[in-house]
C-alpha positions in Angstrom: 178.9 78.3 55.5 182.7 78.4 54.4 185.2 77.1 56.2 188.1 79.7 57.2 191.6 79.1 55.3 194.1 77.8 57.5 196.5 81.1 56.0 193.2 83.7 57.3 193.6 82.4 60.7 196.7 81.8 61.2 196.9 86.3 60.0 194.3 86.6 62.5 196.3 84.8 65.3 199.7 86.8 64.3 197.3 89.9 64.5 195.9 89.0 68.0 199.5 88.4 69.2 200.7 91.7 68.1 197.9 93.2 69.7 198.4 91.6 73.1 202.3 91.9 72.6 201.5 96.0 72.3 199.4 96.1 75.2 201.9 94.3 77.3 204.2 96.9 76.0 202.1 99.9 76.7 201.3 98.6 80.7 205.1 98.5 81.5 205.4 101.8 79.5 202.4 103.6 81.2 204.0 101.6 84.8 207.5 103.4 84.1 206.3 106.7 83.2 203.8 106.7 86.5 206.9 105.6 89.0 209.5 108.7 87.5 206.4 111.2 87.9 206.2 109.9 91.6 210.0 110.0 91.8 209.7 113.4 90.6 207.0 114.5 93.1 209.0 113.4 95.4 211.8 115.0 94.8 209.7 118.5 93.9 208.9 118.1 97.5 211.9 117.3 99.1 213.7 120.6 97.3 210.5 122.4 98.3 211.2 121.3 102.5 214.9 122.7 101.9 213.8 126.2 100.0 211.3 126.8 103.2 214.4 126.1 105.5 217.0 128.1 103.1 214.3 130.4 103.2 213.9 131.0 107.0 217.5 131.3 107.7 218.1 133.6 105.0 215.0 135.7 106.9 216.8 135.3 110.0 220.5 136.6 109.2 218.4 139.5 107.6 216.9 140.4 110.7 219.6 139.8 112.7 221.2 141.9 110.5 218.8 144.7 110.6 219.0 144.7 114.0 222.6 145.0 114.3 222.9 148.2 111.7 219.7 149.6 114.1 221.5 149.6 117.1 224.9 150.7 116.1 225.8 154.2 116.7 225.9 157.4 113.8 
């Protein structure tokens, strides 16, 4: 059997490091991106609670509004 050069597996080492370095790299890249996509849901449903309530005023001044243009007289 031949004995590995020291130069071969000291590449192979540098090789193994990068690869570990990357993947450390990737998890906190893959962490951030999944923590702003839950800020982002959140916030999508916070502005969603506010349309609803914009929404239901809005629907009441309308009707109140109807009402008021109903009732007056021609």
């Amino acid at each position: 059997m031949i004995a590995p050069d020291d130069s071969v597996v000291r590449l192979l080492r540098e090789i193994r490091a990068g690869q570990q370095e990357h993947l450390e790299l990737y998890r906190q890249y893959t962490q951030r991106a999944l923590e702003a996509q839950q800020a982002a849901l959140a916030l999508q449903r916070r502005n969603w609670r506010l349309y609803r309530i914009v929404l239901g005023v809005m629907a009441l001044l309308m009707a109140a509004l109807a009402i008021r243009f109903l009732l007056l007289p021609i």
